[in-house]
C-alpha positions as CSV (number, residue, x, y, z in Angstrom):
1,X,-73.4,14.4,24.6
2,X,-71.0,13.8,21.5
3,X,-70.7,17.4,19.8
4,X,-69.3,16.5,16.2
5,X,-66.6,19.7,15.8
6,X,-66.6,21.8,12.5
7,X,-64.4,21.2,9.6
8,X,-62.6,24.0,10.1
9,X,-61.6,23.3,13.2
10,X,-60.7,20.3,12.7
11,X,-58.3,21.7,10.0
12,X,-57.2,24.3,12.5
13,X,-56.0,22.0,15.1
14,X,-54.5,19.6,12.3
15,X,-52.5,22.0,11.2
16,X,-51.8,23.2,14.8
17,X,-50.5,19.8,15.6
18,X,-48.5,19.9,12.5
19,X,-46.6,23.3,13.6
20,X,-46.1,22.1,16.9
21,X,-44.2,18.8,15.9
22,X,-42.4,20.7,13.5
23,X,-41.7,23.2,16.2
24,X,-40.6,20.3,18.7
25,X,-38.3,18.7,15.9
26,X,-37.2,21.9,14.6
27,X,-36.0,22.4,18.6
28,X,-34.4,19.1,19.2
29,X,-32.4,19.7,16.2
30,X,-31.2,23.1,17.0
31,X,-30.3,21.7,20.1
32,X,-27.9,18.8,18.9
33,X,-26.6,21.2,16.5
34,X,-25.7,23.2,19.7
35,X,-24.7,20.6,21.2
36,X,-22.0,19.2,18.6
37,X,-20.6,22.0,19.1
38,X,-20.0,22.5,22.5
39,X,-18.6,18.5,22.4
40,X,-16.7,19.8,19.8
41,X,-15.0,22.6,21.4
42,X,-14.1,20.6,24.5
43,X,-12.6,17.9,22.1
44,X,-10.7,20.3,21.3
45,X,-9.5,21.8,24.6
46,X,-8.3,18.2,24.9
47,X,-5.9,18.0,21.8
48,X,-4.2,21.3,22.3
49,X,-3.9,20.4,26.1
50,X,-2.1,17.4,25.6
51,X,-0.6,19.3,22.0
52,X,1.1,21.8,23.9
53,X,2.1,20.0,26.9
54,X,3.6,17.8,24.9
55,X,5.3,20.1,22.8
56,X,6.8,22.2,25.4
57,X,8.4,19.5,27.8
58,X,8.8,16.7,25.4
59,X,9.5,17.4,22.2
60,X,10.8,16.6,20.1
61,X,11.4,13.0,21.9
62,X,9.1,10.3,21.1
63,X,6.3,10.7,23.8
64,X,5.3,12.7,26.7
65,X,5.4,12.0,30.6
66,X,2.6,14.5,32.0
67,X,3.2,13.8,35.5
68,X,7.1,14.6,35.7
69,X,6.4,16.9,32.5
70,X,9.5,15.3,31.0
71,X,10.0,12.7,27.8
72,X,10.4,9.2,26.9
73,X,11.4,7.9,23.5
74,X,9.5,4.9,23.9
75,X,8.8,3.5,20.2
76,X,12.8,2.8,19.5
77,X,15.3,1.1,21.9
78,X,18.3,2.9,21.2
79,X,20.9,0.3,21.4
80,X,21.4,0.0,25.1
81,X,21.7,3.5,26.0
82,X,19.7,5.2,28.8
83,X,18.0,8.6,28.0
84,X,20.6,10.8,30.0
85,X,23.3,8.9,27.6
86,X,21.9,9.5,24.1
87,X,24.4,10.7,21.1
88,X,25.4,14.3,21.2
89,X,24.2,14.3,17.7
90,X,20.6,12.9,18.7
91,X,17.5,15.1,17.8
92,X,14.8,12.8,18.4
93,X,12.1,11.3,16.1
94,X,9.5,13.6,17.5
95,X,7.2,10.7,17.2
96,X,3.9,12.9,19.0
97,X,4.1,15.8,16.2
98,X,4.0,12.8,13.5
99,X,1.1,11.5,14.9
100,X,-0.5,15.2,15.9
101,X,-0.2,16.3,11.7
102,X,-3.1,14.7,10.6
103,X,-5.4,15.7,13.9
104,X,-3.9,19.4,13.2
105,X,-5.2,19.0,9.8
106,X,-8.5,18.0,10.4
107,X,-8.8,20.7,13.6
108,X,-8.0,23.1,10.9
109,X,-5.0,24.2,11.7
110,X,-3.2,25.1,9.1
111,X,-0.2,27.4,10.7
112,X,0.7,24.5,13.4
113,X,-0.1,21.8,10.7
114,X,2.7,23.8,8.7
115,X,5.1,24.5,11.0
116,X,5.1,21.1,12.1
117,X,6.0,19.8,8.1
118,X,8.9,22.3,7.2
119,X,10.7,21.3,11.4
120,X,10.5,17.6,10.3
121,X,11.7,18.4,6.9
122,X,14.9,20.2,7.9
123,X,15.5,17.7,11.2
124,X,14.3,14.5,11.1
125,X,16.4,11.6,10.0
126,X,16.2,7.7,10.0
127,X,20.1,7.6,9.9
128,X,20.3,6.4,13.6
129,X,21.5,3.4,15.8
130,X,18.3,2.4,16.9
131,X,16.1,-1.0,17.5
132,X,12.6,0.1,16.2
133,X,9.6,-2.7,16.2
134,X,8.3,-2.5,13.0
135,X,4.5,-3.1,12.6
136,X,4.8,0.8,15.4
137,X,6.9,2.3,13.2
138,X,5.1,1.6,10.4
139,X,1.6,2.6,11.6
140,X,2.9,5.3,13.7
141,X,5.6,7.1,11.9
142,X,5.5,6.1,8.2
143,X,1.6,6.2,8.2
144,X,1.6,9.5,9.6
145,X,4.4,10.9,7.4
146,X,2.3,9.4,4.2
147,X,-0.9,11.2,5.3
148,X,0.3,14.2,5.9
149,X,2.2,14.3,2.7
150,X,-1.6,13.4,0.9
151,X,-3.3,16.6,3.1
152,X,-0.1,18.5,2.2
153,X,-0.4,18.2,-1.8
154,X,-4.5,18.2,-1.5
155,X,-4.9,21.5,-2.5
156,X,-8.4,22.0,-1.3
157,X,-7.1,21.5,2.2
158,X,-4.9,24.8,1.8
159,X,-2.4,23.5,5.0
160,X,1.1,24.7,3.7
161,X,1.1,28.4,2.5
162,X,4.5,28.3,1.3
163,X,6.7,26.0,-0.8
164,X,6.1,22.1,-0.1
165,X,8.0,20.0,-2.3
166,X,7.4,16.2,-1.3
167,X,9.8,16.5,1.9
168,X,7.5,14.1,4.1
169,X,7.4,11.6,1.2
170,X,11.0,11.8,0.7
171,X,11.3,10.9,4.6
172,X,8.5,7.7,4.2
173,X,10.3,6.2,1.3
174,X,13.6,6.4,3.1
175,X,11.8,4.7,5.9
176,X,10.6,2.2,4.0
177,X,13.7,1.6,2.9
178,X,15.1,0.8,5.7
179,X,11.9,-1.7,6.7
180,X,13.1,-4.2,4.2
181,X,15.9,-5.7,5.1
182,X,13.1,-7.2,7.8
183,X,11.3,-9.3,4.9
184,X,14.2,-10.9,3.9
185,X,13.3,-14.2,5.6
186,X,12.8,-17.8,4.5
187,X,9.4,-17.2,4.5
188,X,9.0,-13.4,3.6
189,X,7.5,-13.2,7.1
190,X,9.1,-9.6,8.8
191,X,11.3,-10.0,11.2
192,X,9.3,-7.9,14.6
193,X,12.5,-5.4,15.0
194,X,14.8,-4.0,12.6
195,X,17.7,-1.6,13.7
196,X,17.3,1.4,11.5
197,X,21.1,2.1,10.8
198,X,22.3,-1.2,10.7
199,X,19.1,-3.9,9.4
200,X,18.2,-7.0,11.4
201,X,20.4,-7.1,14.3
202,X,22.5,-10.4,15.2
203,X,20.4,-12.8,17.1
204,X,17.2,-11.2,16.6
205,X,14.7,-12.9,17.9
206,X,12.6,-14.6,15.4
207,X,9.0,-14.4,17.0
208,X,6.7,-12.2,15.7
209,X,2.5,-11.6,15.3
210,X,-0.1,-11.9,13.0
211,X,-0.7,-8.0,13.5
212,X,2.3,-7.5,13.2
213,X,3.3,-8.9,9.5
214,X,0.1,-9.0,8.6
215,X,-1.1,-5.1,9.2
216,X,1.5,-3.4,7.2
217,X,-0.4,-3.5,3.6
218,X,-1.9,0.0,3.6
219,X,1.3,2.2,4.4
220,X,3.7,0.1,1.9
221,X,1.2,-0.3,-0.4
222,X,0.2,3.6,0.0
223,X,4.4,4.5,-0.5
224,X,4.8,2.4,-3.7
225,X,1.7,4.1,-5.7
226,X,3.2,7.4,-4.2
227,X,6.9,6.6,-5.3
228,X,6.6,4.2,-7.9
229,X,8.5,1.8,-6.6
230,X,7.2,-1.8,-6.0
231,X,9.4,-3.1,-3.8
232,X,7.5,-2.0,-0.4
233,X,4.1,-3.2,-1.9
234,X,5.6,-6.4,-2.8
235,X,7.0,-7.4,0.5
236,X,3.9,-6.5,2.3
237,X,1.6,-8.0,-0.2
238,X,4.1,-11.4,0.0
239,X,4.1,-11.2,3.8
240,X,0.2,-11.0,4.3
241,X,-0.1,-14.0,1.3
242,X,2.4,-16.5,3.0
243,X,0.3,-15.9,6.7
244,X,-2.9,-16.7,4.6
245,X,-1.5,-19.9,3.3
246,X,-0.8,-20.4,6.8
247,X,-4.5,-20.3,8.2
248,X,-6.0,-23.3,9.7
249,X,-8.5,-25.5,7.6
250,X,-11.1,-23.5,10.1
251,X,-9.7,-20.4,8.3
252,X,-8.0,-18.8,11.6
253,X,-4.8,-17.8,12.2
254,X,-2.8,-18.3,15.7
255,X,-1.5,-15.1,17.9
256,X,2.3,-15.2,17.4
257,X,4.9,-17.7,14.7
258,X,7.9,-17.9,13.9
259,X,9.1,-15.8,10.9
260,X,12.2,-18.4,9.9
261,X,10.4,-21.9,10.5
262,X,6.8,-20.5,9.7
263,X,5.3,-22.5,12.6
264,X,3.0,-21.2,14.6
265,X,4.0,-20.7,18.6
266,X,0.7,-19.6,20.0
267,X,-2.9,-21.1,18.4
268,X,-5.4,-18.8,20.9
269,X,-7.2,-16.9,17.8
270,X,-9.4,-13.9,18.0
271,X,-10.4,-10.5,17.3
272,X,-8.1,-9.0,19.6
273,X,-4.3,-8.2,21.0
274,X,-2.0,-9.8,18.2
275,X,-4.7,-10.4,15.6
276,X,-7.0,-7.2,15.5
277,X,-5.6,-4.7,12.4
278,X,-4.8,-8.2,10.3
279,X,-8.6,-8.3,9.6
280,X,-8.8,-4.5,9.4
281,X,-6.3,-3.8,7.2
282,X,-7.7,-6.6,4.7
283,X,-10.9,-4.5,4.5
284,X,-9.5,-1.7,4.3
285,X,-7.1,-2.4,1.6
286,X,-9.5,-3.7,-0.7
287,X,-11.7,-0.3,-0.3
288,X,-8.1,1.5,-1.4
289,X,-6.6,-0.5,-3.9
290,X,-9.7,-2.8,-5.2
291,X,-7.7,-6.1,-5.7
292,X,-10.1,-8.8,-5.2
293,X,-7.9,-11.1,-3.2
294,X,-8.3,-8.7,-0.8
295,X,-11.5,-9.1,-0.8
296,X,-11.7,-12.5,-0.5
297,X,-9.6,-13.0,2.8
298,X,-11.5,-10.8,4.5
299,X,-14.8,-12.2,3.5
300,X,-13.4,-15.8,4.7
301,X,-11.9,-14.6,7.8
302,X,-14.7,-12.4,8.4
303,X,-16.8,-15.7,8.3
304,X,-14.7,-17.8,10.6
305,X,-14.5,-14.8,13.1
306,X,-18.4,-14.9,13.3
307,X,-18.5,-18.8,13.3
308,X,-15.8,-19.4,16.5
309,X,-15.4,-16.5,18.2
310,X,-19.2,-15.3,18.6
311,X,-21.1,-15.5,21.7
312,X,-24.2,-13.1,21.8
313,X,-22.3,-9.6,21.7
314,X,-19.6,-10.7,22.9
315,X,-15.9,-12.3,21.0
316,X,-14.1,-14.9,23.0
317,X,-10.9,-16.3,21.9
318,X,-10.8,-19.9,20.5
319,X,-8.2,-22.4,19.0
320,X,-6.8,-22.1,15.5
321,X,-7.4,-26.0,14.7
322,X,-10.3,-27.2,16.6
323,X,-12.2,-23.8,16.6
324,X,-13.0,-24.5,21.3
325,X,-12.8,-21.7,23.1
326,X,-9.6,-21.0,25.0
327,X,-10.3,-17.8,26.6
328,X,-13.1,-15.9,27.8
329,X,-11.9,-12.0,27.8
330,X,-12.6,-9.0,26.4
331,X,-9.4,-6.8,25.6
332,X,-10.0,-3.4,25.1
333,X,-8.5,-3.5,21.3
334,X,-11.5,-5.4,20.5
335,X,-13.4,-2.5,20.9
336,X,-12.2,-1.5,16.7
337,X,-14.5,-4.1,15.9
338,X,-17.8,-2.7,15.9
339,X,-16.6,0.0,13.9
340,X,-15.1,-2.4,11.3
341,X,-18.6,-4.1,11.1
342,X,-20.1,-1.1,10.1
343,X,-17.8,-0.5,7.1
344,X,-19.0,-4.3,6.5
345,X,-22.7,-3.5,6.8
346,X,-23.4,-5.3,9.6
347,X,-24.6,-3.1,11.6
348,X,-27.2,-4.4,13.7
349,X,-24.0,-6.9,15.2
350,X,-21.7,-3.7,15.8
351,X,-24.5,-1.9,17.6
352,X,-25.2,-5.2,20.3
353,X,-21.4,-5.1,20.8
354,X,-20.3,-1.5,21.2
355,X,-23.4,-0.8,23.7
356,X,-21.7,-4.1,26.0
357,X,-18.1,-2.0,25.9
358,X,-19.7,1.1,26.6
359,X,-21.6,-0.8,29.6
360,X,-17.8,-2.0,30.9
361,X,-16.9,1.2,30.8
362,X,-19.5,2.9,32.5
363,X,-18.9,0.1,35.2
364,X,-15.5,1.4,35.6
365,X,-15.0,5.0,34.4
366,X,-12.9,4.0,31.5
367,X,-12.2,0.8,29.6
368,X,-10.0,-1.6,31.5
369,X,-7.0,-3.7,29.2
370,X,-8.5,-7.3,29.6
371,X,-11.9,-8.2,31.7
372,X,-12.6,-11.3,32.2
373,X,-16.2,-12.7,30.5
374,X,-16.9,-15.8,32.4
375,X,-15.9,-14.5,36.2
376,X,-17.3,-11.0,35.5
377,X,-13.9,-9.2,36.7
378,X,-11.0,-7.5,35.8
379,X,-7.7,-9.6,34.9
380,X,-5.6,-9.5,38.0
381,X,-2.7,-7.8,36.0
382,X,-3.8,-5.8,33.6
383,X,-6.1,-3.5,35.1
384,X,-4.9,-0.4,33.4
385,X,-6.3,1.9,30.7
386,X,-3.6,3.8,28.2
387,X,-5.9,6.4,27.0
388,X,-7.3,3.7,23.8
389,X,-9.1,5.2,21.1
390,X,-11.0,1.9,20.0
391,X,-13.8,2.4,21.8
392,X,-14.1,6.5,20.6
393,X,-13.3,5.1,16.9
394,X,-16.4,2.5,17.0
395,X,-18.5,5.3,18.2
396,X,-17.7,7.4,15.8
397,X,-18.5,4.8,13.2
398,X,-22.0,4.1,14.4
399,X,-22.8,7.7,14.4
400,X,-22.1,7.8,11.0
401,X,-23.8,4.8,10.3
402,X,-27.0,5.6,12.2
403,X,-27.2,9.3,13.3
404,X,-28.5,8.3,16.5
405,X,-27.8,10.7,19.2
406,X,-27.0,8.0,21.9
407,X,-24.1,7.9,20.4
408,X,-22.8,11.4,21.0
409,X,-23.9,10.7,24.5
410,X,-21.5,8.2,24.7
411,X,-19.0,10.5,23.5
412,X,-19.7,13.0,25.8
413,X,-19.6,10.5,28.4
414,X,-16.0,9.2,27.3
415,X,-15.0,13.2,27.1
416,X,-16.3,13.9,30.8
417,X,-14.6,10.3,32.0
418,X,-11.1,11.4,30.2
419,X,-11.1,15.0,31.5
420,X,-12.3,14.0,35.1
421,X,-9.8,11.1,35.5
422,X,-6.9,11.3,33.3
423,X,-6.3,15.0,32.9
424,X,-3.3,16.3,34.7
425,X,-1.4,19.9,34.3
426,X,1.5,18.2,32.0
427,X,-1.3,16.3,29.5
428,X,-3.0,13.4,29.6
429,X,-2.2,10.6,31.6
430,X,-2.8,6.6,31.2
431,X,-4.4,5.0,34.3
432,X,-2.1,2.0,35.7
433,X,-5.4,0.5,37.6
434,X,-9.2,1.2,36.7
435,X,-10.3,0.2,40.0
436,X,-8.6,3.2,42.1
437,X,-7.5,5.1,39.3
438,X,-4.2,5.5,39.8
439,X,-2.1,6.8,37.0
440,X,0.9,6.2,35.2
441,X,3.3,8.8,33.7
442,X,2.6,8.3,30.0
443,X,0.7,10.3,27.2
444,X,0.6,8.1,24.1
445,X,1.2,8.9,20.5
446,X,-2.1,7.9,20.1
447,X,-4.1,10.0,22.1
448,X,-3.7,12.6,19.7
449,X,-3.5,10.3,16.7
450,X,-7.1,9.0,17.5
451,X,-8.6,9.0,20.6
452,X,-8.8,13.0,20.3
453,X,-9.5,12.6,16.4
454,X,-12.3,10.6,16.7
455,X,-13.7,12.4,19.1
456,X,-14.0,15.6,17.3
457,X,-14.9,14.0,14.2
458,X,-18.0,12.2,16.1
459,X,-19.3,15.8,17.0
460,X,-18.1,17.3,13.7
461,X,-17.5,15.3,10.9
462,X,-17.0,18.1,7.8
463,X,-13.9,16.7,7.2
464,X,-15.3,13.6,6.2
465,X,-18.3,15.0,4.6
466,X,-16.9,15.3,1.3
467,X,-14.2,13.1,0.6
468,X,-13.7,9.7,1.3
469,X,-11.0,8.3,3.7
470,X,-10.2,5.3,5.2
471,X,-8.4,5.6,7.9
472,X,-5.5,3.7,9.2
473,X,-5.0,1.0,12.3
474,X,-3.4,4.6,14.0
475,X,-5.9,7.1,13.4
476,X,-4.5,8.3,9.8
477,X,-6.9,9.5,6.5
478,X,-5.9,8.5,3.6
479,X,-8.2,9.0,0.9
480,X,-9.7,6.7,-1.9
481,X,-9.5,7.0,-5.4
482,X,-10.0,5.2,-8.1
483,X,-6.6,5.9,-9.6
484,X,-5.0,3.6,-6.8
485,X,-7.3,1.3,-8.0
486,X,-6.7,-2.1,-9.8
487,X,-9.9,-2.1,-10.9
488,X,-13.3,-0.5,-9.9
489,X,-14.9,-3.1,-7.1
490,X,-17.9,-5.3,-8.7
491,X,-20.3,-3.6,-6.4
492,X,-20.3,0.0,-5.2
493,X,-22.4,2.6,-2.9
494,X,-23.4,5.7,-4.8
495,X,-25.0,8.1,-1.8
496,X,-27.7,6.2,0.2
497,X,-28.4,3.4,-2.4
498,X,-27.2,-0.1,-3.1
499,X,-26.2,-2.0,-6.1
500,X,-25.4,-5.7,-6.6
501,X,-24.0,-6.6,-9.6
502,X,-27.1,-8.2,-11.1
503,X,-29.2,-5.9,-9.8
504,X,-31.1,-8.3,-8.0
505,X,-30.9,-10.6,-5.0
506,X,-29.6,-14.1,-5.8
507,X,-32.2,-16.5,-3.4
508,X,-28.5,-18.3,-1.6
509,X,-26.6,-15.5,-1.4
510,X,-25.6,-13.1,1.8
511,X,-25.0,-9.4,1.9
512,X,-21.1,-10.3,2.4
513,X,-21.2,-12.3,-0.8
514,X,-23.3,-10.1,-2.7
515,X,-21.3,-7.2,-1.1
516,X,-23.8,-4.6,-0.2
517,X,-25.1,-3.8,3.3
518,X,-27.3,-5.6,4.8
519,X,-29.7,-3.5,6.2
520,X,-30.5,-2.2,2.7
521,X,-30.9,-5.9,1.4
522,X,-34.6,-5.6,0.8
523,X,-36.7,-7.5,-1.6
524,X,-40.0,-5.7,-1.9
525,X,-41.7,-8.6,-3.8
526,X,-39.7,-11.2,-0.9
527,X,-39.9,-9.3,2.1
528,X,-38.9,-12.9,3.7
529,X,-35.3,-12.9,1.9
530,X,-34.1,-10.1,4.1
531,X,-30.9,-10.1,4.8
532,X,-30.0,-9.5,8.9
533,X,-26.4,-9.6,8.8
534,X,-23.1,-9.4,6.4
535,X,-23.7,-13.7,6.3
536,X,-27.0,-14.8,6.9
537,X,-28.3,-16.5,4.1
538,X,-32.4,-17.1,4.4
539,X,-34.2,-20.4,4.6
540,X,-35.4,-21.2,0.9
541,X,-38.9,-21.3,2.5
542,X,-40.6,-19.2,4.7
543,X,-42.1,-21.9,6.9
544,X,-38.3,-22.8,7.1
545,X,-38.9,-26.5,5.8
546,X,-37.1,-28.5,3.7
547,X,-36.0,-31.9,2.0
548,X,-32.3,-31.4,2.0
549,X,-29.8,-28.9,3.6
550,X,-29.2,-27.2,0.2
551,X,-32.6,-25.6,1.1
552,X,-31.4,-24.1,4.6
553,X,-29.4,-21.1,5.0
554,X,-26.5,-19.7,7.1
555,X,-27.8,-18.5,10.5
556,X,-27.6,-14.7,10.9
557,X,-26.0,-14.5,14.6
558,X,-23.7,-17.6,14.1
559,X,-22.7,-17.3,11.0
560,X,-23.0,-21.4,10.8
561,X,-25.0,-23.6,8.2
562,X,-28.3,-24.1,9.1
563,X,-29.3,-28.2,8.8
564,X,-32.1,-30.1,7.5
565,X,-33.9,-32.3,10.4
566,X,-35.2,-35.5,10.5
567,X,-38.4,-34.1,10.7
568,X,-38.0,-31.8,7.8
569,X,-37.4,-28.2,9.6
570,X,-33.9,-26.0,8.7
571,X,-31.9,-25.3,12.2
572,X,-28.5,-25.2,13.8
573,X,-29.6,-28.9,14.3
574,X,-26.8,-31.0,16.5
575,X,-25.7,-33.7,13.8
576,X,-27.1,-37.3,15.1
């Protein structure tokens, strides 16, 4: 018999059900919130093991060997001289505690942070005899010199107690003096090495790669709005033009050129080794200086990426002029590229991808150097993993992006894989082959320049909360504002909102056109004009027919124009 309850009651167990999921999501919060923490702490166990290991046998050399718990000054080739016969007079660059300022900074500590400025103030020098490759020098050494010099002068960051009186910009702008002897080429392409003492050496070889002069925009152009000068702005900004001109009519660029001739020596393009920062550093220039032309190359290359290099999640490499795949590999510097999708917008993309890396690493432990797509194994000869950040950066990214706790599982994963396989009593250690995990003697820079960073800031991100940063191809914050600008971009983000220009969605237009994300590109009254990635462009109608192909759109996985059929239907049609 049905027994109708009583109105109070039914209010009672309403509001009963209420308190209890608000209980239950009052729990699972306070238990991510405990959570982050704990990730965090461990994080940071990490840096200061690898910190202080490094700074007691190896500074202040270049890099760290944990296994022998001795040094290696790896980023500069110092003429032909073996370690054990290095000038008398020879201090090192102490490339580690360069990298380790702007991780100290955001661990919050200040003392170490401090100490670490007023030693490279009163020792280091660029007066030296030795072969450095440029595009490392620049990200590594005169990005991290620039950023700490920005946290130095910040004065809500509170890092130097004492006097600070521009030292580290005083060492970047004598640095980048000495990078621009390398531009002086036929084509304003850099020469890939450039002795420090003496300029580009006799004989020099002349090949170099599109990461290379094309990824050193943000630190030059950061140096000449600190300085004043224009010079190191100029010759980036004249480097990165002269490889656009040189783009195929497919809008790709090659791997490696020549800088003298101009010609291009290897025409495998992709997302990956040799290409990688090029597209990151246009991005990421336009969000810090707000020159449109910025802009624009990305947007196109950004296009052509999608168009050749896309299959499903994954990016295969493909020829510059006829846009066929040439190899099917993923390389673990492809894993930046989610995160760099999700500065675009496109999140949905970065999400399919990052979850396939994080599956190849879970296969393995950690995140072999090159596996290979269409046989489903890793490359024969590179099977190792250097301790990469990618992977770490892109997660940290999506967090942001989504607040989806899978994502700090990941992280947690990555932290327990790192500590259980790659931590030894001298530091950190890379892993010469992911199959038995054997290791190699060698901490990177870059462990502590990112793949610690962007660990911590994935469980705690306060240092992000209130400013806004871009960070650098190496891990370094440098923070926006509109007085680098040239001019305020056309669109913007104000909180958790998004503006086009006009206000209002143009029927042919895609979120990367219109720049705004894509998952906010909504049209209450047109719920059918959703936008699903940075390029799709929707069908003019719903039923997706049409008369002509100015009435399709641009496919949203593809990134390729959508056709009108015989039969009147829009689709990635094969042409008859």
């Amino acid at each position: 018999m049905f027994c109708p309850l009583h109105p109070n009651r039914i209010l009672f167990l309403f509001l009963l059900i209420i308190s209890s999921v608000s209980f239950a999501d009052f729990s699972s919060q306070q238990h991510l919130h405990v959570k982050k923490q704990q990730m965090r702490e461990k994080v940071r166990k990490m840096f200061y093991h690898a910190y202080d290991n490094y700074m007691t046998y190896a500074f202040p050399h270049d890099e760290l060997k944990p296994l022998t718990k001795s040094f290696t000054d790896s980023l500069s080739e110092l003429g032909n001289l073996k370690l054990e016969h290095l000038p008398t007079d020879y201090n090192g660059s102490a490339v580690t505690l360069v990298e380790s300022l702007s991780s100290l900074a955001i661990l919050g500590n200040n003392t170490e942070f401090e100490k670490g400025v007023l030693w490279l103030s009163e020792n280091l020098t660029f007066d030296i005899d030795a072969r450095v490759n440029l595009f490392e020098c620049n990200i590594r050494v005169l990005g991290g010199l620039i950023s700490a010099h920005l946290l130095a002068i910040d004065p809500t960051n509170r890092l130097i107690q004492g006097s600070y009186n521009n030292q580290l910009l005083r060492l970047s702008e004598d640095l980048g003096r000495r990078f621009l002897p390398a531009f002086e080429t036929p084509t304003g392409l850099p020469y890939a090495w450039i002795n420090l003492k003496n300029g580009v050496m006799e004989n020099e070889t002349t090949e170099t790669s599109t990461s290379g002069c094309g990824s050193l925009i943000l630190e030059m152009g950061a140096l000449s709005r600190l300085t004043g000068d224009p010079r190191f702005e100029s010759a980036a900004l004249r480097a990165l033009r002269q490889l656009w001109r040189m783009r195929s009519p497919l809008d790709l660029l090659g791997t490696t050129l020549d800088v003298v001739t101009g010609e291009w020596l290897e025409y495998s393009s992709s997302i990956g080794a040799g290409v990688d920062s090029f597209y990151e550093y246009l991005l990421k220039a336009y969000l810090l200086f707000g020159k449109e032309d910025y802009w624009q190359m990305f947007r196109t290359a950004y296009l052509a990426s999608q168009k050749y290099f896309r299959h499903g999640p994954w990016y295969h490499e493909a020829n510059m002029w006829s846009g066929e795949p040439t190899y099917w590999q993923l390389t673990s510097l492809q894993a930046f590229w989610p995160g760099l999708q999700v500065l675009v917008g496109d999140v949905a993309a970065a999400n399919a991808s990052h979850r396939e890396f994080f599956h190849v690493w879970e296969k393995f432990g950690v995140l072999p150097e090159r596996y290979l797509l269409d046989h489903q194994m890793i490359h024969p000869t590179e099977k190792y993993y250097p301790l990469r950040p990618e992977l770490a950066e892109s997660t940290f990214y999506l967090y942001q992006a989504t607040k989806d706790p899978w994502y700090l599982d990941v992280g947690e994963s990555m932290v327990k894989s790192l500590n259980l396989y790659t931590k030894v009593a001298g530091g950190f250690a890379s892993v010469r082959d992911v199959t038995t995990m054997q290791l190699e003697d060698h901490q990177h820079s870059f462990f502590l320049a990112e793949t610690c960073k962007y660990l911590y800031l994935l469980f705690d991100d306060s240092f992000v909360a209130k400013k806004n940063y871009i960070f650098t191809t190496e891990g370094h914050p440098i923070q926006v504002t509109s007085s680098w600008h040239e001019k305020l971009p056309e669109s913007f983000f104000s909180g958790n909102w998004t503006s086009s220009k006009s206000g209002a969605w143009e029927s042919q237009a895609s979120a990367l056109s219109m720049r705004v994300c894509p998952s906010m590109a909504l049209n209450s009254r047109h719920p059918e004009q959703q936008r699903e990635s940075a390029c799709h462009v929707p069908d003019e109608q719903i039923s997706h027919k049409c008369w002509s192909n100015k009435e399709c759109g641009v496919d949203a996985t593809s990134c390729r124009q959508r056709i009108c059929s015989g039969v009147g239907f829009c689709g990635l049609w094969k042409p008859l």
